[in-house]
C-alpha positions as YAML, in Angstrom:
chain: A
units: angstrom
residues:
- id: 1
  name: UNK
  ca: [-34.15, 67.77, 259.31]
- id: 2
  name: UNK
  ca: [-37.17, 65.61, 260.21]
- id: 3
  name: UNK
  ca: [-38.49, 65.59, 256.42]
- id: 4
  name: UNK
  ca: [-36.78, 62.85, 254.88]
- id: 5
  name: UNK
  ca: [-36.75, 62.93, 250.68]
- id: 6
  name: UNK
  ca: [-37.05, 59.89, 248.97]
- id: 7
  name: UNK
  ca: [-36.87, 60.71, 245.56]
- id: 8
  name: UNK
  ca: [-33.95, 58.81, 244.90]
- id: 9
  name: UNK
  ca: [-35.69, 55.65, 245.63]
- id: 10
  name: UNK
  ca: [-38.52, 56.46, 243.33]
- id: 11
  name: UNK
  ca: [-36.33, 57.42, 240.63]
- id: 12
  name: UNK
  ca: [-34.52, 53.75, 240.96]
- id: 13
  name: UNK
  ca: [-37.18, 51.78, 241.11]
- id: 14
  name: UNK
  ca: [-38.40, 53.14, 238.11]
- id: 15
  name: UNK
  ca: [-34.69, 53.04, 236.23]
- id: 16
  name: UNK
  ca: [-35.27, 56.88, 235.72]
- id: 17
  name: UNK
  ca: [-32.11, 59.27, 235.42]
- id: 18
  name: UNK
  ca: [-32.25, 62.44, 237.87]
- id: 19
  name: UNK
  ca: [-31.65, 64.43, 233.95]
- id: 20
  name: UNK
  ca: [-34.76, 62.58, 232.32]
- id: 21
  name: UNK
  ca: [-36.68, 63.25, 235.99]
- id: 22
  name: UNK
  ca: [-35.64, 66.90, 236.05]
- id: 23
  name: UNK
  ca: [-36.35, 67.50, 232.14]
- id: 24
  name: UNK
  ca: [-40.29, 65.64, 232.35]
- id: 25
  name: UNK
  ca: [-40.61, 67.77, 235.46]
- id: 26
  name: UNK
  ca: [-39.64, 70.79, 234.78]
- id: 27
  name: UNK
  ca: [-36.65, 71.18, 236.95]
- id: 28
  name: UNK
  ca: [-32.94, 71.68, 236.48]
- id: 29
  name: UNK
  ca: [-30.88, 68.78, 237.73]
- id: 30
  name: UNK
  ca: [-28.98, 70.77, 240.41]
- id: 31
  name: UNK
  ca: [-32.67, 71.67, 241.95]
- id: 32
  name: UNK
  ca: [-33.37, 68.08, 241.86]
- id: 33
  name: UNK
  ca: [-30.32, 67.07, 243.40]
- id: 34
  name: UNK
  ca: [-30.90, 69.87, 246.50]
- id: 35
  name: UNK
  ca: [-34.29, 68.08, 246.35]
- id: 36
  name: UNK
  ca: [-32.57, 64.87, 247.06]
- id: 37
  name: UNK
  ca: [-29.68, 65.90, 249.30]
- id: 38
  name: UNK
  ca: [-32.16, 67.17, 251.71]
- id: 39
  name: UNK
  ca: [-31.18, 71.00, 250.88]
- id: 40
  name: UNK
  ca: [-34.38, 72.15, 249.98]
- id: 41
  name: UNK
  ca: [-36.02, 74.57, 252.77]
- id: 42
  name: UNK
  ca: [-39.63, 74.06, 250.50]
- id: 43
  name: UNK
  ca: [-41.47, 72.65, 247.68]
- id: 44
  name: UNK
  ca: [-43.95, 74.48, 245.54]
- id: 45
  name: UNK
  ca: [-47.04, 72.25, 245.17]
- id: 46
  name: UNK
  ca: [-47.20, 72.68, 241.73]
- id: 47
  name: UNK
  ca: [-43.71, 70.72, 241.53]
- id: 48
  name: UNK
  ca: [-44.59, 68.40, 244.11]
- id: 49
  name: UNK
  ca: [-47.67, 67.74, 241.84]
- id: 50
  name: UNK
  ca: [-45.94, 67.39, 238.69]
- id: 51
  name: UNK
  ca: [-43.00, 65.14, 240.35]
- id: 52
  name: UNK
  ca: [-46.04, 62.68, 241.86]
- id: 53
  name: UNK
  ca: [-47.38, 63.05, 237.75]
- id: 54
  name: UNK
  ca: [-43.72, 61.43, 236.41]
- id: 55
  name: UNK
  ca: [-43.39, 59.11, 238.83]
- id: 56
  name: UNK
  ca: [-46.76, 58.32, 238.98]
- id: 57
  name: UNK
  ca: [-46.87, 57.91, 242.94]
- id: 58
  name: UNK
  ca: [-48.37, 59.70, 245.98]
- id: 59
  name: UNK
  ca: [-46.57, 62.86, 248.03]
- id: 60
  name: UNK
  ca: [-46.18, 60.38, 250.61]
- id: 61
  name: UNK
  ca: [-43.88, 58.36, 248.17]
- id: 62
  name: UNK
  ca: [-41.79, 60.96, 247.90]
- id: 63
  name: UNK
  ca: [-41.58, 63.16, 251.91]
- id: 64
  name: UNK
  ca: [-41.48, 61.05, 254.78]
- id: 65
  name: UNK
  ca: [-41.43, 62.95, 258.18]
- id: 66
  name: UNK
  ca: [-38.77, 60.94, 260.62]
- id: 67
  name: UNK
  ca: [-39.35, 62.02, 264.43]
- id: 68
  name: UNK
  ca: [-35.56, 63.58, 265.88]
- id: 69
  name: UNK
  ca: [-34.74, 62.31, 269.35]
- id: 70
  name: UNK
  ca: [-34.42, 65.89, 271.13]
- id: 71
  name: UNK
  ca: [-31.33, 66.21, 273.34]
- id: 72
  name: UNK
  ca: [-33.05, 66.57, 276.45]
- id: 73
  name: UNK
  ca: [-30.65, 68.21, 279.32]
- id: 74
  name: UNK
  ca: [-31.06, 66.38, 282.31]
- id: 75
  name: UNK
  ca: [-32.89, 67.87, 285.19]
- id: 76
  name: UNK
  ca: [-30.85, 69.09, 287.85]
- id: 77
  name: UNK
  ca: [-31.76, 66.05, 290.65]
- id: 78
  name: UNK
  ca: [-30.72, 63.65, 288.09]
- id: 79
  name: UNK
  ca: [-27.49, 65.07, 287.14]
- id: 80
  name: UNK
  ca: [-26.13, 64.25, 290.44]
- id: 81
  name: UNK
  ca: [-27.30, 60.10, 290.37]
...
C-alpha cells in the first residue's frame, strides 16, 4: 500500500505507550495497532485530528505516501532481446 503510517515513530519519540496514545485519543489499542500495521483501509478526520492534537504534530507526521514501482510487462519487441 503506497500510504505508509508512521505512528509508531511519533509515539517513540515522544516515549508514549500505544495504550496511553489510544486512551488520550479516543481509540482502542487494537484500532491503533491496525493503524500502525498498515491495516487500516481509512481514517476519519476527526481521529486523524485528534491523533495530530496528542502528538502534537502535523498529518504529514503521521501518513507518508511512498510511490510503488509498477511491474511493468515488457512490450512484446523487447521480450525477444
Amino acid at each position: 500500500m503506497p500510504i505508509v503510517v508512521r505512528i509508531d515513530v511519533e509515539l517513540a519519540k515522544r516515549k508514549m505507550s500505544v495504550g496511553e496514545f489510544a486512551d488520550r485519543v479516543g481509540l482502542t489499542p487494537a484500532n491503533v495497532a491496525v493503524l500502525k500495521n498498515g491495516r487500516a483501509k481509512a481514517v476519519r478526520f476527526s481521529t486523524l485530528e485528534a491523533m495530530c492534537r496528542v502528538l502534537g504534530c502535523q498529518p504529514g507526521d503521521l501518513l507518508e505516501w511512498v510511490d510503488e514501482p509498477e511491474t511493468a510487462t515488457p512490450e512484446p519487441h523487447e521480450a525477444h532481446r
